[in-house]
C-alpha positions as CSV (number, residue, x, y, z in Angstrom):
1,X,-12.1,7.1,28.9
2,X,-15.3,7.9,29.9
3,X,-18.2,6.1,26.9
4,X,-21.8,7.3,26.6
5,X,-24.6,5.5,24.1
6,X,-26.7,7.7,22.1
7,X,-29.3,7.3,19.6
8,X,-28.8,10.3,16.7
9,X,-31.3,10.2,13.5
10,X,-30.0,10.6,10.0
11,X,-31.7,14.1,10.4
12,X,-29.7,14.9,13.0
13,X,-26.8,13.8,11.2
14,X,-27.2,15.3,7.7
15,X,-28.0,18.5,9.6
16,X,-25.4,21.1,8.1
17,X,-23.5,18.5,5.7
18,X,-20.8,19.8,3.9
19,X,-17.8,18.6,2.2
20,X,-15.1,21.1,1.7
21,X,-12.5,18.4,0.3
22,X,-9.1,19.2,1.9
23,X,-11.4,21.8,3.9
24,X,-12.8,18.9,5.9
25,X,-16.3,17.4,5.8
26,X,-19.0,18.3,9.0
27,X,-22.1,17.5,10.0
28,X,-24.9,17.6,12.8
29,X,-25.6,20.7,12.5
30,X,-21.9,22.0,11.8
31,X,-20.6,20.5,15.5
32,X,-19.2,16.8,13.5
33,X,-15.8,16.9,12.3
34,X,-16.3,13.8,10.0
35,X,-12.8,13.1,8.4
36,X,-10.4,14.6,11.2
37,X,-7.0,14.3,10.4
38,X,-5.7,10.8,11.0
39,X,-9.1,9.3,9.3
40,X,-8.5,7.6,5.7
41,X,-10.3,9.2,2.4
42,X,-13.3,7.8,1.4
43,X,-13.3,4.2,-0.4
44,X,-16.2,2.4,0.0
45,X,-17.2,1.1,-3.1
46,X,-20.5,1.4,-4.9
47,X,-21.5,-2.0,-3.1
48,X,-20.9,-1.0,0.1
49,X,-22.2,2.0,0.5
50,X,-25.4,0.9,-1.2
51,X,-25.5,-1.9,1.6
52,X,-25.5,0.9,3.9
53,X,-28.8,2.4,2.8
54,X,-30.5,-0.5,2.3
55,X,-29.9,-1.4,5.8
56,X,-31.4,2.3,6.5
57,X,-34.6,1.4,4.2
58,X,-34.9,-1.8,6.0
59,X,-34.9,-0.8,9.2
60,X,-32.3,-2.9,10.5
61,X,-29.4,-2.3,12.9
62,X,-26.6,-0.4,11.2
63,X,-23.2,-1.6,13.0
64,X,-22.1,1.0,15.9
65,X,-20.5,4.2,15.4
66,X,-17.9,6.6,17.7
67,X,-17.5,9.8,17.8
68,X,-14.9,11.6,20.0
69,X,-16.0,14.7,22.4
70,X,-14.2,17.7,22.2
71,X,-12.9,20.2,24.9
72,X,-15.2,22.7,23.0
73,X,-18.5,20.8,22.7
74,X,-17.9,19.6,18.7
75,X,-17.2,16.1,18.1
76,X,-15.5,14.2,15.8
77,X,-15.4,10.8,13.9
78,X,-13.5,7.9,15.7
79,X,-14.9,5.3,13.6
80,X,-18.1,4.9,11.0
81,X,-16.6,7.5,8.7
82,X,-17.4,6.1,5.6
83,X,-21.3,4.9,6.7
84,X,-22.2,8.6,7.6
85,X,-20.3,9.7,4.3
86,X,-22.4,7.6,2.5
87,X,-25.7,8.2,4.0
88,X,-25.1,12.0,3.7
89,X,-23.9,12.1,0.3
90,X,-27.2,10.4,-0.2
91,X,-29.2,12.5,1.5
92,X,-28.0,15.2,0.1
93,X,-28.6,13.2,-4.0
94,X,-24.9,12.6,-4.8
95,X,-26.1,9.6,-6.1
96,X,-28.8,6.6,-6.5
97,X,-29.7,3.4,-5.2
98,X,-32.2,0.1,-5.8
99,X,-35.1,1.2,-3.2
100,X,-37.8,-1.0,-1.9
101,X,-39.2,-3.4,-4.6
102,X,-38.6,-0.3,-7.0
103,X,-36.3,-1.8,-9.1
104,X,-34.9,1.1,-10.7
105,X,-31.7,3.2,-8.7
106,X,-33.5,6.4,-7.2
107,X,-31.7,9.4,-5.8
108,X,-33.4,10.3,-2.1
109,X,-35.4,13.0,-3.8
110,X,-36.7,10.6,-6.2
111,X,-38.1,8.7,-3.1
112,X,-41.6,8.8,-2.1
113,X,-42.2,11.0,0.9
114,X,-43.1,7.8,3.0
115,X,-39.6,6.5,2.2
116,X,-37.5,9.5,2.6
117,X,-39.3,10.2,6.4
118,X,-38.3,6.2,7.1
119,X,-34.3,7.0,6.4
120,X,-34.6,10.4,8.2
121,X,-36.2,8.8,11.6
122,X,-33.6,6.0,11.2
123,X,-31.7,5.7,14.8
124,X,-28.0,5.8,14.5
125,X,-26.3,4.1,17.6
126,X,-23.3,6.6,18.6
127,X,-21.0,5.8,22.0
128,X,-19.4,9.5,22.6
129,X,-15.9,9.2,23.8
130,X,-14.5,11.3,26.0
131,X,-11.1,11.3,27.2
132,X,-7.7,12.2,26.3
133,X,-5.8,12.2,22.7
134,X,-3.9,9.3,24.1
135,X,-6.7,7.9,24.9
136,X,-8.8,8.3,21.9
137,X,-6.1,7.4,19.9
138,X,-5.4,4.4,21.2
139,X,-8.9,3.3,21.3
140,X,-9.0,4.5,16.8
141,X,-6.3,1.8,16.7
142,X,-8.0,-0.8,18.5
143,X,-11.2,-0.8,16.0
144,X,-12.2,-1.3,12.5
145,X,-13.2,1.4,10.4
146,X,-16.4,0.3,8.4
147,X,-15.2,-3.2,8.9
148,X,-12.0,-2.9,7.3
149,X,-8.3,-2.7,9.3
150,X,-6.2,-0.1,9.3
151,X,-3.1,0.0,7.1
152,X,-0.5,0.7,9.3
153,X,0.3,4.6,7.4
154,X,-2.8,4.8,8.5
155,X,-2.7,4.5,12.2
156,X,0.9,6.3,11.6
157,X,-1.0,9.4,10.0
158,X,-3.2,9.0,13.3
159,X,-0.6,9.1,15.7
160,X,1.8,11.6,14.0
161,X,-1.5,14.0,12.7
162,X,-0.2,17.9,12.6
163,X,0.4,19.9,10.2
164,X,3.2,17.6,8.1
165,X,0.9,15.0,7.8
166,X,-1.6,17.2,6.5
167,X,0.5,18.5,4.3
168,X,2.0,15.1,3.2
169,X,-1.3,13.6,2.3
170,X,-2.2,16.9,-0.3
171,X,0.9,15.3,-2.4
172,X,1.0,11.8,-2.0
173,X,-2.6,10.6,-0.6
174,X,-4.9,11.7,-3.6
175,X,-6.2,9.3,-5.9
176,X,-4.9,11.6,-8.6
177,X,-2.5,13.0,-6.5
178,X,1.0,14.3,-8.0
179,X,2.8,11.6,-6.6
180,X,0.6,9.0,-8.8
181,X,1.5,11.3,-11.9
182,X,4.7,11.2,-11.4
183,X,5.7,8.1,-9.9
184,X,2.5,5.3,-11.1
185,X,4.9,3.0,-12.8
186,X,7.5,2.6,-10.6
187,X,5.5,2.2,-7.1
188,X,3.3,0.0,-6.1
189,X,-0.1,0.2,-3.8
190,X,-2.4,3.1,-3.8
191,X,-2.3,6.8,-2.5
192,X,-5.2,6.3,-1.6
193,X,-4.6,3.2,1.3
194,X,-1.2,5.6,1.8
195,X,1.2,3.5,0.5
196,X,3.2,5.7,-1.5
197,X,3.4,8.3,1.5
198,X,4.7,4.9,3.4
199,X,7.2,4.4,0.7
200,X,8.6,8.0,0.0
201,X,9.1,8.4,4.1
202,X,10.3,4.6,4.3
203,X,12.9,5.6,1.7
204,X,13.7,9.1,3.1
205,X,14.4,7.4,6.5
206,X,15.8,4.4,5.5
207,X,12.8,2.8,6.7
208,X,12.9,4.3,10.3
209,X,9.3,5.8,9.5
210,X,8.1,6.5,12.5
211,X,11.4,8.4,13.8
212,X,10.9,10.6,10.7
213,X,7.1,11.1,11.6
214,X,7.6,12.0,15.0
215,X,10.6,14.4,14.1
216,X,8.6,15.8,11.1
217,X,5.3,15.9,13.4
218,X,5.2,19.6,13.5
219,X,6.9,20.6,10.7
220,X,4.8,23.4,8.6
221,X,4.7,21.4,5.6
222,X,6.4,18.0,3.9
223,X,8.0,20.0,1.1
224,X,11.7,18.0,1.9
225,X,9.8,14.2,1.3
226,X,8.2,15.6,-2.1
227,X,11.1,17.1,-3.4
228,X,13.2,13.9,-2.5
229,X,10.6,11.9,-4.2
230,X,10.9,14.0,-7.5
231,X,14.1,13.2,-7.4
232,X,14.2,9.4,-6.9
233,X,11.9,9.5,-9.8
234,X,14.0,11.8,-12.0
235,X,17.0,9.6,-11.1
236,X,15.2,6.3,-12.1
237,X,13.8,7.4,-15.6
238,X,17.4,9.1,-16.4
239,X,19.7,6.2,-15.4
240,X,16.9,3.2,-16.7
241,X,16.2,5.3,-19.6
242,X,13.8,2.8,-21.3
243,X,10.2,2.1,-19.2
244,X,9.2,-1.5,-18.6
245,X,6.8,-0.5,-15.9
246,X,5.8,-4.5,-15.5
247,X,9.2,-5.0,-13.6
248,X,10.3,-1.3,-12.4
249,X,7.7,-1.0,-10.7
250,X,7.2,-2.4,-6.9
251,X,11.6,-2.1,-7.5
252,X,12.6,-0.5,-3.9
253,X,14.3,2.7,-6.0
254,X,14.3,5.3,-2.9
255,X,16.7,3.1,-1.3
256,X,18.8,2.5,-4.7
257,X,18.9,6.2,-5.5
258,X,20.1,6.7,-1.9
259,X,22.9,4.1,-2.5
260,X,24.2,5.2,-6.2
261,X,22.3,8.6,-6.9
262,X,26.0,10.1,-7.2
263,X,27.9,7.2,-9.3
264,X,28.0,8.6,-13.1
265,X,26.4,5.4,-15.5
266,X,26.7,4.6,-19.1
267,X,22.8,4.8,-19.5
268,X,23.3,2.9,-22.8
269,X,25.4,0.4,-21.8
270,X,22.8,-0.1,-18.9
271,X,19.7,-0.3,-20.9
272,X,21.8,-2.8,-23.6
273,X,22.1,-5.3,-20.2
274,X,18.7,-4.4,-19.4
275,X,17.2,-6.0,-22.5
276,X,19.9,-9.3,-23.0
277,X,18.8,-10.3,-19.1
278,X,15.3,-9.4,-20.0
279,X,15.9,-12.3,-22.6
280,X,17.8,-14.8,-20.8
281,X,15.5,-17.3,-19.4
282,X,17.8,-18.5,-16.5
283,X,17.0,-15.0,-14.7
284,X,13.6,-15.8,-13.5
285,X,13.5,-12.9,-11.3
286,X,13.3,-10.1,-13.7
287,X,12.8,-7.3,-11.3
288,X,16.0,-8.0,-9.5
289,X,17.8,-7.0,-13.0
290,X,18.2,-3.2,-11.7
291,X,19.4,-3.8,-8.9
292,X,22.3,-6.5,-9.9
293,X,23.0,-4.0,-13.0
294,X,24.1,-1.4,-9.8
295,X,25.5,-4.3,-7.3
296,X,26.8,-6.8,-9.5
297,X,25.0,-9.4,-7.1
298,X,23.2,-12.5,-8.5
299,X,21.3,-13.3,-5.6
300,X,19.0,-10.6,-7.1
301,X,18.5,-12.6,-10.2
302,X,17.4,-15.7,-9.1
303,X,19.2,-17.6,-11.4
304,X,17.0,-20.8,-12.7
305,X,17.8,-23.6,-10.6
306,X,19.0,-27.1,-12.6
307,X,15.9,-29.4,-12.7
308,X,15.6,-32.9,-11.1
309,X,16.1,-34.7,-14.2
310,X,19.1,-32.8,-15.4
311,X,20.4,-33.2,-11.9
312,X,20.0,-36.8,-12.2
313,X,21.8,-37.2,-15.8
314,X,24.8,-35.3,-14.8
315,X,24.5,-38.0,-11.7
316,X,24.5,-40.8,-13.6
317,X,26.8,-39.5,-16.2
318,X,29.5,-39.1,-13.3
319,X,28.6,-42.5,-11.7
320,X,27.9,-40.7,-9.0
321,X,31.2,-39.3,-8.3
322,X,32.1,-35.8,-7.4
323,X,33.9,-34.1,-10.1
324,X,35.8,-31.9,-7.3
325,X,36.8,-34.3,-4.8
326,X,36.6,-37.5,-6.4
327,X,34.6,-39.2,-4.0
328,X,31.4,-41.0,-4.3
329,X,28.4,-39.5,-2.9
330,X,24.5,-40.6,-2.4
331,X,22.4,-38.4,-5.0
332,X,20.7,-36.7,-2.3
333,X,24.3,-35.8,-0.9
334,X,24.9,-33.7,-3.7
335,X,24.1,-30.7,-5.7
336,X,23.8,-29.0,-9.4
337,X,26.4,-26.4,-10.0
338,X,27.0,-24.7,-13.2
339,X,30.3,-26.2,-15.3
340,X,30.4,-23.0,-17.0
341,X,29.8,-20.0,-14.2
342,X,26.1,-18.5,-15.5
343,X,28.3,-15.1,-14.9
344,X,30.4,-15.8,-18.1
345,X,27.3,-17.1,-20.2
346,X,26.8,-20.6,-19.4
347,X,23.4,-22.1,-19.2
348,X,21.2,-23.7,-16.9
349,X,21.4,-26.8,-19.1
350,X,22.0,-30.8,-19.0
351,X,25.1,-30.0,-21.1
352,X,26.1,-27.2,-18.3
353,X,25.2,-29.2,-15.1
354,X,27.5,-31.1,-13.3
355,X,26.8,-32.8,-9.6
356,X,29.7,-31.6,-6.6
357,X,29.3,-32.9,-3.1
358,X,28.0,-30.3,-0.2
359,X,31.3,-29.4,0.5
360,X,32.5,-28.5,-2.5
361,X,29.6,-26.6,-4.1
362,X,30.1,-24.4,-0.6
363,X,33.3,-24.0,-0.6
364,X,33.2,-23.1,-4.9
365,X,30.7,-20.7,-4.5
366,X,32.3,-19.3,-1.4
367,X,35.3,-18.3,-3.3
C-alpha cells in the first residue's frame, strides 16, 4: 500500500458537504465518500464531538485521519469519520458549541468572523491510501475509528460490504430501525453498534456468521434474514404470551425458535409455570426459565445452591456420615444435595439438605 501525508483545511473539507442519509454523506468538493459502506453510523456523543471543535478553536493537533484513493480520483473515509461529521455538521450550523471565553454555545454563524476564518484555515492531517480492497481493508481493521474499536459486525459489514449488507443495515442498523420496533424487548445491544444485525444472522446461521455473509455477500437484498426475524419474534410473543421484558430479553430466542418453532404448546399452561418459577426463590437464574419450560433442563435454572451453614448442620446432624453409603467423610469430602429432588417441590432448605460423599452425589445426580 502505497501512504501519502497531506495537509487539507476545514474549507477544503466542508467544500460540497452533504448528507443524503442512506444516500451517503460527501465532501471536498463532492470527491469524499465519507460513510462508505463498511463505516459505522454516526455516534459520537455531544461531548465528543464538541471536543473536536474545541481542538479546531484552539489550534491544536487533531489526531490523524485516512482516506482511501480511488481508481477514479474520489476518495473515501478509512478512518476519522465521525471528526469530519462533526466538524461539517458544524460548519454547516447543525448545532452549537462553548467557543472561546464566550460562555454561551454558538452555532458557527454565530461566531465572530475572526473565529470562523481560524476553524476554516485549520490543517487537517490526511495519509491517502492507495492500494488494493484487500489492502485497504485490512489496514480499516487494524485502526481505531475516532478512538474507539470496532465491534466485530462491524469489521464483518467491512469485509462482506455489497449490496446485502446495505440492504441489511436499512432494517436492522437504524437507531429507530424496524428491527428495534419490533424486537426491543427481547434483544439486547443496539442497532446502532450492529448488534441485532449480529444476532438475527448469528441465529439464521446457527452462529456460522461469516459463512452466511460471504454466501449472502452479493445477494440483492437481506429480505430472507428480516422475514426470519419477524418470525422469531412472532413466535416468542405467541408461545410466551405475557411480556416480562426484564428477563426475555438478551434470551437467545432465534436459536429456540429454530429448535421448537414447529412443537404445538399449551400457551397457558406455559405462562402458569412462567409466573410459579418467577416466584420460587431457589431459581436464581430467572432468564433460563424459557428455555427449561422448552428442554426440561435445570442447568438453565441455576437452582440456589445450599449455604455453608446449612451444609454444616445437615453435617453435624449426620455425625458426619453419608446418608448413602454409610461411611464417614471429612466435611470438605462431601456435598449438599436436596433430600427432596427441587424437581418435585422441595426446597433449598436446612430441613431439605442432607450431606452425601463425592461419589454418591455423582453417581445420584447421574441417574
Amino acid at each position: 500500500m502505497k501512504i501519502e501525508l497531506r495537509n487539507i483545511t476545514v474549507r477544503e473539507l466542508v467544500a460540497g458537504y452533504k448528507d443524503n442519509n442512506d444516500g451517503g454523506v460527501v465532501g471536498y468538493g463532492g470527491k469524499l465518500d465519507i460513510r462508505p459502506p463498511y463505516q459505522r453510523e454516526f455516534i459520537y456523543k455531544e461531548r465528543q464531538r464538541e471536543a473536536v471543535i474545541d481542538t479546531l478553536t484552539k489550534g491544536f493537533p487533531l489526531n490523524v485521519m485516512y482516506w482511501a484513493v480511488r481508481d477514479d480520483g474520489t476518495y473515501e473515509v478509512i478512518d476519522g469519520q465521525q471528526r469530519t461529521i462533526s466538524i461539517c455538521q458544524y460548519v454547516c450550523g447543525d448545532y452549537s458549541v462553548v467557543v472561546g471565553d464566550f460562555p454561551h454555545p454558538r452555532t458557527y454563524h454565530n461566531l465572530q468572523e475572526s473565529e470562523q476564518q481560524r476553524i476554516l484555515d485549520y490543517e487537517l492531517t490526511i495519509y491517502f491510501c492507495s492500494g488494493s480492497d484487500v489492502e485497504k481493508l485490512q489496514w480499516f481493521k487494524t485502526i481505531n475509528i475516532a478512538g474507539e474499536k470496532l465491534t466485530d459486525q462491524e469489521l464483518r459489514n467491512a469485509v462482506y460490504a455489497g449490496p446485502w449488507v446495505s440492504d441489511a443495515k436499512r432494517y436492522f442498523s437504524r437507531p429507530n430501525s424496524a428491527a428495534y420496533g419490533l424486537g426491543s424487548d427481547y434483544l439486547s445491544g443496539t442497532p446502532i453498534r450492529q448488534d441485532y444485525l449480529e444476532t438475527a444472522i448469528k441465529w439464521i446461521s446457527g452462529d456460522a456468521i461469516d459463512a452466511y455473509m460471504a454466501a449472502h455477500q452479493h445477494d440483492a437484498n437481506a429480505l430472507a434474514l428480516w422475514r426470519y426475524y419477524q418470525d422469531v419474534i412472532a413466535w416468542v410473543q405467541g408461545t410466551f404470551v405475557r411480556k416480562r421484558a426484564k428477563f426475555m430479553k438478551g434470551v437467545e430466542w432465534g436459536f429456540l425458535y429454530n429448535l421448537y418453532k414447529d412443537n404445538v404448546y399449551d400457551t397457558d399452561h406455559l405462562e402458569k409455570e412462567t409466573a410459579r418459577l418467577m416466584m420460587d426463590d431457589d431459581v436464581t437464574n430467572k432468564k433460563g426459565i424459557y428455555e427449561y419450560l422448552l428442554d426440561g433442563k435445570e442447568k438453565h435454572l441455576n437452582i440456589r445452591a445450599f449455604t455453608p451453614a446449612e451444609k454444616q448442620a445437615a453435617y453435624e446432624r449426620q455425625q458426619g456420615r453419608c446418608t448413602r453409603c454409610g461411611e464417614h467423610f471429612d466435611f470438605a469430602h462431601m456435598e449438599g444435595d436436596h433430600i427432596v429432588p427441587w424437581h418435585r417441590g422441595g426446597k433449598t432448605n436446612s430441613d431439605n439438605c442432607q450431606m452425601l460423599c463425592i461419589s454418591c452425589n455423582r453417581e445420584k445426580s447421574g441417574k
